[in-house]
PDB file of N, CA, C and O in Angstrom:
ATOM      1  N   UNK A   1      20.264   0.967  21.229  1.00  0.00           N
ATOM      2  CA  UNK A   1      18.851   1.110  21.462  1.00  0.00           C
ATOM      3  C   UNK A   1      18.636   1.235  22.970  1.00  0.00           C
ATOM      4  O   UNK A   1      19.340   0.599  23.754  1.00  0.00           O
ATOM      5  N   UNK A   2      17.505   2.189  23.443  1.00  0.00           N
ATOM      6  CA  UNK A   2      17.343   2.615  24.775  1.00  0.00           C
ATOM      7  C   UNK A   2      16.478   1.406  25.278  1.00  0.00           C
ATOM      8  O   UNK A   2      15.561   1.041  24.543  1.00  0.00           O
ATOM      9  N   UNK A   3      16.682   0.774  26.425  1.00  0.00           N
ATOM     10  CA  UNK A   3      16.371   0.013  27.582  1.00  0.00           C
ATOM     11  C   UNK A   3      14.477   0.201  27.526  1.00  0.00           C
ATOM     12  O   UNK A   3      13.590  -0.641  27.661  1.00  0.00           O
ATOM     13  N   UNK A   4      14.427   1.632  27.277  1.00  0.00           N
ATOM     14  CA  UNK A   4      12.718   1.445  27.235  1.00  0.00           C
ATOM     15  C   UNK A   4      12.395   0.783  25.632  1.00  0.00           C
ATOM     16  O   UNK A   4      11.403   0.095  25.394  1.00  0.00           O
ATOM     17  N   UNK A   5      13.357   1.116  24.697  1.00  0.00           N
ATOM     18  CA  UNK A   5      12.967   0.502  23.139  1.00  0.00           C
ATOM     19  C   UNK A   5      12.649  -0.971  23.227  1.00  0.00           C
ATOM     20  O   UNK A   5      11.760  -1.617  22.672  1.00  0.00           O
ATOM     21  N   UNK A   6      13.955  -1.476  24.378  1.00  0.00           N
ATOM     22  CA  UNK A   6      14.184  -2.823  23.968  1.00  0.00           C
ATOM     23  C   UNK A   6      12.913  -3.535  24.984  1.00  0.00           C
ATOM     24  O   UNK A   6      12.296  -4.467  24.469  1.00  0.00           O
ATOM     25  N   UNK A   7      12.583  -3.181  26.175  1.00  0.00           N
ATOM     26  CA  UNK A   7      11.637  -3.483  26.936  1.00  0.00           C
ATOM     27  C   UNK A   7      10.067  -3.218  25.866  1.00  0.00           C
ATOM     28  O   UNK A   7       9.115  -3.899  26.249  1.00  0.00           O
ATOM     29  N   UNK A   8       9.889  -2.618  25.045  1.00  0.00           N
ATOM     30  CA  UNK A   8       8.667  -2.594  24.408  1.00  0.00           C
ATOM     31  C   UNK A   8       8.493  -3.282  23.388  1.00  0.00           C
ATOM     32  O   UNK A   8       7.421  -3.785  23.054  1.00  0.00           O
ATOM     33  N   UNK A   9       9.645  -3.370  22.744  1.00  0.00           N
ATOM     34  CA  UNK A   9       9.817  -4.504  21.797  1.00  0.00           C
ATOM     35  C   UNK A   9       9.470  -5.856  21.695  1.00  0.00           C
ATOM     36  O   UNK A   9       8.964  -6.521  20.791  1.00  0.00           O
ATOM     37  N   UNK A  10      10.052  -6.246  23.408  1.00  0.00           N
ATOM     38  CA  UNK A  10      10.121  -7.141  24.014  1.00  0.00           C
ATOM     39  C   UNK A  10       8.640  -7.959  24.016  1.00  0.00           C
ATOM     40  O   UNK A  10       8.218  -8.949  23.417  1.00  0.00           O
ATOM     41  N   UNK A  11       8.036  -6.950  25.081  1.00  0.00           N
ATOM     42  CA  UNK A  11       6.809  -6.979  25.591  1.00  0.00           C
ATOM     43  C   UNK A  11       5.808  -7.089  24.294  1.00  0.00           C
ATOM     44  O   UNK A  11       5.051  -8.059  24.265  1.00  0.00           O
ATOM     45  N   UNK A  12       5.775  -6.211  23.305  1.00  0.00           N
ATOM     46  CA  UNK A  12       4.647  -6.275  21.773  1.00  0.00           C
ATOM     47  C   UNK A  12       5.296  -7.526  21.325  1.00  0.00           C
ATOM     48  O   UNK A  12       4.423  -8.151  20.722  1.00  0.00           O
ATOM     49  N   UNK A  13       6.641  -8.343  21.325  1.00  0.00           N
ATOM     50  CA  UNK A  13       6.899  -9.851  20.887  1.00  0.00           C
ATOM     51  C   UNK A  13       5.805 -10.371  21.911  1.00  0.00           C
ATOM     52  O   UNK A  13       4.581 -10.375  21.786  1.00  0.00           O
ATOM     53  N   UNK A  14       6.336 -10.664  22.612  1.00  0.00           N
ATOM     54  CA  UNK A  14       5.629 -11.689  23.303  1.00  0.00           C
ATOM     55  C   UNK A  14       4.170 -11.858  23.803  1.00  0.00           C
ATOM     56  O   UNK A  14       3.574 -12.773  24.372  1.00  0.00           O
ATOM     57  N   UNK A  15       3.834 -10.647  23.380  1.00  0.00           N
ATOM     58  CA  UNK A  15       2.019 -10.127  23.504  1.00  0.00           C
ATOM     59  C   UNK A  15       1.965 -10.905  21.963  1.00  0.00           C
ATOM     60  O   UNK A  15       1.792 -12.111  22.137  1.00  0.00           O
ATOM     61  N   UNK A  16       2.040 -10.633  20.871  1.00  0.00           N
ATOM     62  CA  UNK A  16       2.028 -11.384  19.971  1.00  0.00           C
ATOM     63  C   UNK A  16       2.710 -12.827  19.550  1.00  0.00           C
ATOM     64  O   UNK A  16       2.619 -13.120  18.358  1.00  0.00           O
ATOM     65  N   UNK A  17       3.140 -13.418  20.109  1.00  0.00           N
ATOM     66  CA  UNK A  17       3.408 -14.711  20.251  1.00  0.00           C
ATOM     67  C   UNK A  17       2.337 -15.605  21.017  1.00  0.00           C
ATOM     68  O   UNK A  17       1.798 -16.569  20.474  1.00  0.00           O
ATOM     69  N   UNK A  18       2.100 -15.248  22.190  1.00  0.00           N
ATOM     70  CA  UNK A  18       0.512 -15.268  22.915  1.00  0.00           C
ATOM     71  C   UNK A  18      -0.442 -15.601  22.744  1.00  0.00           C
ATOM     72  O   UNK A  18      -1.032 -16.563  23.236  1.00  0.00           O
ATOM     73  N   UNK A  19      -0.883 -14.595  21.752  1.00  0.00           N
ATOM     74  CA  UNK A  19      -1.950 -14.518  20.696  1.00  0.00           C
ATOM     75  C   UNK A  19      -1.534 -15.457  20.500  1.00  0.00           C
ATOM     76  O   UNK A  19      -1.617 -16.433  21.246  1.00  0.00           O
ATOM     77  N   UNK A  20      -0.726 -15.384  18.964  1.00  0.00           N
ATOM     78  CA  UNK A  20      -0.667 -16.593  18.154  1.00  0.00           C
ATOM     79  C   UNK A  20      -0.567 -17.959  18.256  1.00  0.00           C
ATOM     80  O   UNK A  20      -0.696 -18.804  17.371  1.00  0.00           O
ATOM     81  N   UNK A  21      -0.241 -18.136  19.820  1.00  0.00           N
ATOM     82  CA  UNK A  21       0.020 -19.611  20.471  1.00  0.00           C
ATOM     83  C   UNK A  21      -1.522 -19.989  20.566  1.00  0.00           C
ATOM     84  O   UNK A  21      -1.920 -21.002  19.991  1.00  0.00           O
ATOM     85  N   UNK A  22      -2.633 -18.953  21.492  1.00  0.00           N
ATOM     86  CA  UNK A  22      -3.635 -19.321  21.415  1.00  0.00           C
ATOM     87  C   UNK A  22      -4.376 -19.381  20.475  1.00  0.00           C
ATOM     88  O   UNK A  22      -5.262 -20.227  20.598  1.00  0.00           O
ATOM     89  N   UNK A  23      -4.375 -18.762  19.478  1.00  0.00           N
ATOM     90  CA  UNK A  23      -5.088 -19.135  18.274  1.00  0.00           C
ATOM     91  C   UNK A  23      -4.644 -19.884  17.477  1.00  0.00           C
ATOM     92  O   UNK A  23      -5.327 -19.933  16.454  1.00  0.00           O
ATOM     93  N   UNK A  24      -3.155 -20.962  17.485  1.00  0.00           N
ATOM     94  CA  UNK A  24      -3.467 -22.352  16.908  1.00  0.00           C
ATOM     95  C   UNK A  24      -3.879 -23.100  18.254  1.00  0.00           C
ATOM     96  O   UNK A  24      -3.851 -24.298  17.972  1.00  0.00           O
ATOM     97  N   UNK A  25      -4.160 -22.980  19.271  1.00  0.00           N
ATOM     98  CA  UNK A  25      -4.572 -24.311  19.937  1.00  0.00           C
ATOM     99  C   UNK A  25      -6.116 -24.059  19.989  1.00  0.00           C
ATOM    100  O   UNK A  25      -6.885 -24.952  20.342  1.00  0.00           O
ATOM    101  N   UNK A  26      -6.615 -22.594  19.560  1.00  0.00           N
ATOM    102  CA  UNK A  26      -7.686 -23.137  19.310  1.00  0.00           C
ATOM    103  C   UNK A  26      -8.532 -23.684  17.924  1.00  0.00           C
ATOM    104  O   UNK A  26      -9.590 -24.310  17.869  1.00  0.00           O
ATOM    105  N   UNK A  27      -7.535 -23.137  16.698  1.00  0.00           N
ATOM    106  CA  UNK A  27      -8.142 -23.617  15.995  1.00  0.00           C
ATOM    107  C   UNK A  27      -7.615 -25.103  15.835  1.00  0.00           C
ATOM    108  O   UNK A  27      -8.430 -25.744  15.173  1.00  0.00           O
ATOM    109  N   UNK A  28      -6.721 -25.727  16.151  1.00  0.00           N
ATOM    110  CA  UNK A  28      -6.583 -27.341  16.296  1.00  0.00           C
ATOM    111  C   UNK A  28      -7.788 -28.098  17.199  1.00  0.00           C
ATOM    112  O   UNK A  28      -8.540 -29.036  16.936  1.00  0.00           O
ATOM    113  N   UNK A  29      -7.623 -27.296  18.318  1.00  0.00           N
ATOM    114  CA  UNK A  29      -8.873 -27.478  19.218  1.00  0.00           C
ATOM    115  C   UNK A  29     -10.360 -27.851  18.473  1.00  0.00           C
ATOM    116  O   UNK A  29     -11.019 -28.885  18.583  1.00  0.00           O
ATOM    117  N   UNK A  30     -10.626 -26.706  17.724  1.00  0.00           N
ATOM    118  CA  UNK A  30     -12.082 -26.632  16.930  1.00  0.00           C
ATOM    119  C   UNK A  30     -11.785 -28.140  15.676  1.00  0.00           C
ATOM    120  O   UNK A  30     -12.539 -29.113  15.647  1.00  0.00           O
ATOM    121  N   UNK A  31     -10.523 -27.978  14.742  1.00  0.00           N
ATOM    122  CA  UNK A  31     -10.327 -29.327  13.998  1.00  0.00           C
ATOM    123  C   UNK A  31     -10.599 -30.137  14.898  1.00  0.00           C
ATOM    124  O   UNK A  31     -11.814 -30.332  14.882  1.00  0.00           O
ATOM    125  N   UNK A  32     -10.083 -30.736  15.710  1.00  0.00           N
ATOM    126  CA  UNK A  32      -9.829 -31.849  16.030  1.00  0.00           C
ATOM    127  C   UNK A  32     -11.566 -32.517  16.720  1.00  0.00           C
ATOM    128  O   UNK A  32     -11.906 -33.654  17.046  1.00  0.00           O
ATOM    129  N   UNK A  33     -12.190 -31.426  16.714  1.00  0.00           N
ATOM    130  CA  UNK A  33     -13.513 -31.886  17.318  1.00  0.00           C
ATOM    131  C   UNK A  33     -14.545 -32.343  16.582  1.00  0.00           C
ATOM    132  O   UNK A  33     -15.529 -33.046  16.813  1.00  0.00           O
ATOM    133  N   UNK A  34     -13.830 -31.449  15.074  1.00  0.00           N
ATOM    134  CA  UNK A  34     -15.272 -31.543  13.963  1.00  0.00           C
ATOM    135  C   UNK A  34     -14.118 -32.852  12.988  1.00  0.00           C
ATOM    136  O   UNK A  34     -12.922 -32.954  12.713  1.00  0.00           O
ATOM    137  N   UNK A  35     -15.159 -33.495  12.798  1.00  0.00           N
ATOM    138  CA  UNK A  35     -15.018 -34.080  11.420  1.00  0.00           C
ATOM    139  C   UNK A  35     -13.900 -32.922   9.802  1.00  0.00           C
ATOM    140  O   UNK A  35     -14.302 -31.942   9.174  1.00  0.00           O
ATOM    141  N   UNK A  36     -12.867 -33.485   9.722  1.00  0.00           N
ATOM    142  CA  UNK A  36     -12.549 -32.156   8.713  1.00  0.00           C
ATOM    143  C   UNK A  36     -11.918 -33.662   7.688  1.00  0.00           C
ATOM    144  O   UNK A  36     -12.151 -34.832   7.989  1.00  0.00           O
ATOM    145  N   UNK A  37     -11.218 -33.264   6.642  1.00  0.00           N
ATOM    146  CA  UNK A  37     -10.576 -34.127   5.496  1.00  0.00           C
ATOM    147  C   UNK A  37      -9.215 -34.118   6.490  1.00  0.00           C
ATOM    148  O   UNK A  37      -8.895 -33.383   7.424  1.00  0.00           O
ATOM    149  N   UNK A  38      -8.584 -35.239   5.878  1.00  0.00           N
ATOM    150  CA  UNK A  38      -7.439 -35.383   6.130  1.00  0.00           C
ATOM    151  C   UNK A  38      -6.486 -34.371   5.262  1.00  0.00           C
ATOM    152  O   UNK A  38      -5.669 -33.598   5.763  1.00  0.00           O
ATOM    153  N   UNK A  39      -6.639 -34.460   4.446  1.00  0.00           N
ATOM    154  CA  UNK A  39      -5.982 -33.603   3.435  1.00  0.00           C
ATOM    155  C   UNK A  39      -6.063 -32.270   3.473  1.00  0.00           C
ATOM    156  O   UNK A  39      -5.230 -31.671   2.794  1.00  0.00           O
ATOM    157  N   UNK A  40      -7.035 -31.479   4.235  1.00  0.00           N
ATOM    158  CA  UNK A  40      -7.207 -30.404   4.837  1.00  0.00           C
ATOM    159  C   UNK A  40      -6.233 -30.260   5.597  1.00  0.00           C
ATOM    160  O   UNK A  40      -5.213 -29.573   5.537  1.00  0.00           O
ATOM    161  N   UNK A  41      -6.764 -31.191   6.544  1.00  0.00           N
ATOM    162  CA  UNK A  41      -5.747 -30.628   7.707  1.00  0.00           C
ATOM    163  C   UNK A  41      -4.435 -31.000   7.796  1.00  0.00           C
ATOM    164  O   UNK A  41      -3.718 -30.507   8.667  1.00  0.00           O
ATOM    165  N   UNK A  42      -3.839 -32.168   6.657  1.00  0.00           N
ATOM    166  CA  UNK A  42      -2.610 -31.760   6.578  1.00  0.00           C
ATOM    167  C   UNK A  42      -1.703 -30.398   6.193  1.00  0.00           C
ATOM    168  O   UNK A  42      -0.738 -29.846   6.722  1.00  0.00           O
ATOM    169  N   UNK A  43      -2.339 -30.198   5.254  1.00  0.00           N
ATOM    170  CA  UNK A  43      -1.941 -28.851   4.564  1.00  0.00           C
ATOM    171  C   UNK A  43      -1.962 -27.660   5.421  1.00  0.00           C
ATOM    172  O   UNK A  43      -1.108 -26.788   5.267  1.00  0.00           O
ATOM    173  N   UNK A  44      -3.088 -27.539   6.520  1.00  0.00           N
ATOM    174  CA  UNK A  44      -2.865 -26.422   7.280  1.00  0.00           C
ATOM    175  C   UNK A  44      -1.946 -26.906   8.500  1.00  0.00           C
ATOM    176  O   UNK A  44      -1.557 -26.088   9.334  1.00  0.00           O
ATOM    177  N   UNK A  45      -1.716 -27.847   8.553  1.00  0.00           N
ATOM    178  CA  UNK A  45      -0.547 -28.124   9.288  1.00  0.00           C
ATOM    179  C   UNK A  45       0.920 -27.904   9.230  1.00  0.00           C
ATOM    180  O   UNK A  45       1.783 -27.575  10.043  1.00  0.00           O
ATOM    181  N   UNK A  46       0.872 -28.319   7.509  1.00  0.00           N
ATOM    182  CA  UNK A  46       2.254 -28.199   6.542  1.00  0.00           C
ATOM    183  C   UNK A  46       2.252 -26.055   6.677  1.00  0.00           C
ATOM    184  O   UNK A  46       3.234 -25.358   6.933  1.00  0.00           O
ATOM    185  N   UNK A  47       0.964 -25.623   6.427  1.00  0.00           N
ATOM    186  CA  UNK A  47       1.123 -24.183   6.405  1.00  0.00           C
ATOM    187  C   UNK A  47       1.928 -23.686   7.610  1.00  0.00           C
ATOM    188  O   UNK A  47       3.023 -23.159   7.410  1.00  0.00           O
ATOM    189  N   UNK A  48       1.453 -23.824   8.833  1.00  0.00           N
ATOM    190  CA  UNK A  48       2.111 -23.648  10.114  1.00  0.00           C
ATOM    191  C   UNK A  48       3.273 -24.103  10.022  1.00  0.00           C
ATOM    192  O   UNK A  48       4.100 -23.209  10.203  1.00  0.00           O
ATOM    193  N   UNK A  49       3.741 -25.143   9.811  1.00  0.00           N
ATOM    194  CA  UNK A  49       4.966 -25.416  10.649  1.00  0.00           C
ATOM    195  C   UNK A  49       6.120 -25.036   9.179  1.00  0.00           C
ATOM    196  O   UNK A  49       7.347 -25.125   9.125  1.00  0.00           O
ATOM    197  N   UNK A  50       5.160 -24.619   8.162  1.00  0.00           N
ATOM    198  CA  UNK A  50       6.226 -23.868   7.215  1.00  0.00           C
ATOM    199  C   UNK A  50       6.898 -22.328   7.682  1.00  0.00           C
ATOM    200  O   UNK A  50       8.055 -21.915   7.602  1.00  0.00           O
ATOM    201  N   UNK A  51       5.800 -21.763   8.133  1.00  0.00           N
ATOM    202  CA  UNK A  51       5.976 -20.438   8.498  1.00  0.00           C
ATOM    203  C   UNK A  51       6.749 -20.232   9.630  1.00  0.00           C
ATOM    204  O   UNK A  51       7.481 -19.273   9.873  1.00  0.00           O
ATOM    205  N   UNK A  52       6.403 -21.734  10.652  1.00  0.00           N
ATOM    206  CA  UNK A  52       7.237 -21.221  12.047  1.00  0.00           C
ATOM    207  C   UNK A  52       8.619 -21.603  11.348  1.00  0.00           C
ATOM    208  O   UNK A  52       9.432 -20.725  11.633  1.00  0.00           O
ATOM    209  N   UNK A  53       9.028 -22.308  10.768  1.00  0.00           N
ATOM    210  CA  UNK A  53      10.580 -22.567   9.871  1.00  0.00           C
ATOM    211  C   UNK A  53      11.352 -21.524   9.542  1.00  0.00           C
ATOM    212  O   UNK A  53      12.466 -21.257   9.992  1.00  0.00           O
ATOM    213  N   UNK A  54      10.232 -20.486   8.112  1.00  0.00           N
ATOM    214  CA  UNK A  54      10.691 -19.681   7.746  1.00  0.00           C
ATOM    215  C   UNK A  54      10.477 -18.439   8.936  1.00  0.00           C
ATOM    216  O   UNK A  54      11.031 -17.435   8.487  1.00  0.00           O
ATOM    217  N   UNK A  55      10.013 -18.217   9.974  1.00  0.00           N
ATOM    218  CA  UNK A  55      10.498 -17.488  10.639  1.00  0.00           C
ATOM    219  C   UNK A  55      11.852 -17.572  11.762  1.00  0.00           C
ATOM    220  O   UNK A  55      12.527 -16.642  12.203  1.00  0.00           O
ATOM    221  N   UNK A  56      11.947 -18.895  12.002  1.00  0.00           N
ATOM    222  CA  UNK A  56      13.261 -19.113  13.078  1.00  0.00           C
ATOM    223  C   UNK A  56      14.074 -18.576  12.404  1.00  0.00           C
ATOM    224  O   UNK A  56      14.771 -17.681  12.883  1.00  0.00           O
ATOM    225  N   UNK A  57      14.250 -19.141  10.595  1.00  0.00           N
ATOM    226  CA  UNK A  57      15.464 -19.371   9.860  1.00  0.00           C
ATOM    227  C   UNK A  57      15.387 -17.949   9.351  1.00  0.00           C
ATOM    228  O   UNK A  57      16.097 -17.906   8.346  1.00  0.00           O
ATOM    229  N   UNK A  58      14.843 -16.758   9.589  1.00  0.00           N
ATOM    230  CA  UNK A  58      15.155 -15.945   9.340  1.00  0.00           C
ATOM    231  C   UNK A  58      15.568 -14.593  10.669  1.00  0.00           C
ATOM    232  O   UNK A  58      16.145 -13.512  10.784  1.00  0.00           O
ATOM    233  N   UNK A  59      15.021 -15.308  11.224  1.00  0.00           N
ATOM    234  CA  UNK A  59      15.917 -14.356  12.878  1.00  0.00           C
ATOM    235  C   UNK A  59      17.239 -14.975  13.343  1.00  0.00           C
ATOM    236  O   UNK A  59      18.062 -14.388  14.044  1.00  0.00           O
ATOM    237  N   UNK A  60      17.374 -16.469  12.786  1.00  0.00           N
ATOM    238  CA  UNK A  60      18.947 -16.580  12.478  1.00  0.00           C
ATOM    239  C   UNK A  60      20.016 -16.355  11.452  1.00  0.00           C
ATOM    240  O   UNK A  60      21.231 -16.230  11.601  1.00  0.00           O
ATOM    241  N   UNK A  61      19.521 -16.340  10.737  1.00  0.00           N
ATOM    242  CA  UNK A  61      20.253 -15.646   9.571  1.00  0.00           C
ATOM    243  C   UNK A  61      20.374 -13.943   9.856  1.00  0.00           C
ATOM    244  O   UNK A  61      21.368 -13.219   9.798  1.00  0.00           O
ATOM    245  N   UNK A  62      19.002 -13.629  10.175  1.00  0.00           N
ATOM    246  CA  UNK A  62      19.953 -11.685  10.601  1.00  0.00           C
ATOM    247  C   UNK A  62      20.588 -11.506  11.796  1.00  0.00           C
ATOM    248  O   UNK A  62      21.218 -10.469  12.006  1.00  0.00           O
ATOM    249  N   UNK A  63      20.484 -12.612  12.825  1.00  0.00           N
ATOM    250  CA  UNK A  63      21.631 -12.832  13.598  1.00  0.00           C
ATOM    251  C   UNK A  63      23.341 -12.610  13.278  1.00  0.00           C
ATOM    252  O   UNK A  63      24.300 -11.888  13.548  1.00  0.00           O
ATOM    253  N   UNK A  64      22.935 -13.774  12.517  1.00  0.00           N
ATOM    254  CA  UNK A  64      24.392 -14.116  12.239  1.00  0.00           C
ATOM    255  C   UNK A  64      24.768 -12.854  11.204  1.00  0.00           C
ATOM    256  O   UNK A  64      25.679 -12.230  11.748  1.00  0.00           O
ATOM    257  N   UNK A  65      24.466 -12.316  10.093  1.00  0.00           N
ATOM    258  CA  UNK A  65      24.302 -11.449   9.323  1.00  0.00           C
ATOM    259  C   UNK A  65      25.182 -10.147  10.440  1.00  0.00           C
ATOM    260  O   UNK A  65      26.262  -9.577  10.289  1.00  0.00           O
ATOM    261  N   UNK A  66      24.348 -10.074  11.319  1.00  0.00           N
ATOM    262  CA  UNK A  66      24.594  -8.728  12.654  1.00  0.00           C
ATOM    263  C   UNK A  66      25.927  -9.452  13.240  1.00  0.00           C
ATOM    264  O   UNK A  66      26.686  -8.593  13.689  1.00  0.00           O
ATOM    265  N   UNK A  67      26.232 -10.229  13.319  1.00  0.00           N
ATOM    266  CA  UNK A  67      27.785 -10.770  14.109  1.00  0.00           C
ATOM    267  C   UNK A  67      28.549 -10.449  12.996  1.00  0.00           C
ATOM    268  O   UNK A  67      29.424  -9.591  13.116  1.00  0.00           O
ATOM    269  N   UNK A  68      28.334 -11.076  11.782  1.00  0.00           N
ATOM    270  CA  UNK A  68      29.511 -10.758  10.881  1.00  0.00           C
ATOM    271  C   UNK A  68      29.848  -9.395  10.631  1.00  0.00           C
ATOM    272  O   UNK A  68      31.008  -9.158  10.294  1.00  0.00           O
ATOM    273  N   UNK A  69      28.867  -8.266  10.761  1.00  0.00           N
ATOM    274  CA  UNK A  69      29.362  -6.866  10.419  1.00  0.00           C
ATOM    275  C   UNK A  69      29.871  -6.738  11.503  1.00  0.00           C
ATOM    276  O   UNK A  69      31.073  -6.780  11.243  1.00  0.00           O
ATOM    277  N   UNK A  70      29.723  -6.556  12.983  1.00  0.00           N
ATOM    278  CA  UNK A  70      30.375  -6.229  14.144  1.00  0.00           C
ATOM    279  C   UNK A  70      31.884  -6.996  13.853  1.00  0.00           C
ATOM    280  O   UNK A  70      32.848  -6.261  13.637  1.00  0.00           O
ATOM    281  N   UNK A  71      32.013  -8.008  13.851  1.00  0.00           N
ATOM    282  CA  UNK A  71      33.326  -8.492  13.363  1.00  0.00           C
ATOM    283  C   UNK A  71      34.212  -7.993  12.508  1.00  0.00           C
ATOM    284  O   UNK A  71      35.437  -7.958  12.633  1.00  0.00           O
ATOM    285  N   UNK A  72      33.335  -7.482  11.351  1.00  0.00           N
ATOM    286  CA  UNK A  72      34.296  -6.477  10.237  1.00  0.00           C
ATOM    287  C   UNK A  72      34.623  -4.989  10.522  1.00  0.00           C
ATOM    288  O   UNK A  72      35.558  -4.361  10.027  1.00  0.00           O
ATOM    289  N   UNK A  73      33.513  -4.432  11.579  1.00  0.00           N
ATOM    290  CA  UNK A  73      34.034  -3.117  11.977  1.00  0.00           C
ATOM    291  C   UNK A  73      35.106  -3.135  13.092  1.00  0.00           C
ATOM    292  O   UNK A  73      35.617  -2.084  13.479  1.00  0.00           O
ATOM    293  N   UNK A  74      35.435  -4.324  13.596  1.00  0.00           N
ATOM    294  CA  UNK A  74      36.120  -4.466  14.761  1.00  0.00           C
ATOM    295  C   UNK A  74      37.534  -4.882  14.196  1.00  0.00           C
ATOM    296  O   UNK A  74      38.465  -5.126  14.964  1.00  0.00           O
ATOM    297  N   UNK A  75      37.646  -4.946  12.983  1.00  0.00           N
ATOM    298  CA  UNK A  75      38.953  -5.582  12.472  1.00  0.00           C
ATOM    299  C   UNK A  75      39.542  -4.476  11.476  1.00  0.00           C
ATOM    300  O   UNK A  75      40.616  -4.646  10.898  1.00  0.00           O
ATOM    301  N   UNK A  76      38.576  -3.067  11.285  1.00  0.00           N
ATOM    302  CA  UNK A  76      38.974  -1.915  10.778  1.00  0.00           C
ATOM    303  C   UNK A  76      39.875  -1.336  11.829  1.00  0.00           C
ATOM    304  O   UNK A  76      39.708  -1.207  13.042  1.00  0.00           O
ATOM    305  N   UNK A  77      40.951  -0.997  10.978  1.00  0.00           N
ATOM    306  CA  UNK A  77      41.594   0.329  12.029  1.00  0.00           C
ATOM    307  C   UNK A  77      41.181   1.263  11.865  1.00  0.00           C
ATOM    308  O   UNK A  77      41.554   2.229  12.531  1.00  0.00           O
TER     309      UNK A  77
END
């Protein structure tokens, strides 16, 4: 992949990570000010930190996924 692919890639990650950082601190921000259920806001808590899970655990897994084929083409003659 070309140096400009990986630089834009880059840059639209982390423009969207951004975002998304600021829009849970503000909507914790807005919870935490109003009166909400407990049980609410566990659950949207449990929602978040499910998703940030299933996303780590899936950019490591096609990690590793991407090492093991480089390994098998490298052991072809």
């Amino acid at each position: 992949m070309s140096i400009g692919r990986m630089m834009g890639l880059y840059l639209l990650g982390g423009g969207i990570i951004i975002l998304a950082i600021y829009g849970l601190y503000e909507m914790l921000r807005v919870m935490l000010s109003t009166p909400i259920n407990p049980i609410i806001f566990i659950a949207i808590v449990a929602i978040i930190l499910g998703a940030i899970v299933l996303l780590i655990s899936t950019a490591a897994e096609r990690k590793k996924e991407d090492l093991k084929e480089i390994k098998k083409e490298d052991l072809k003659p």
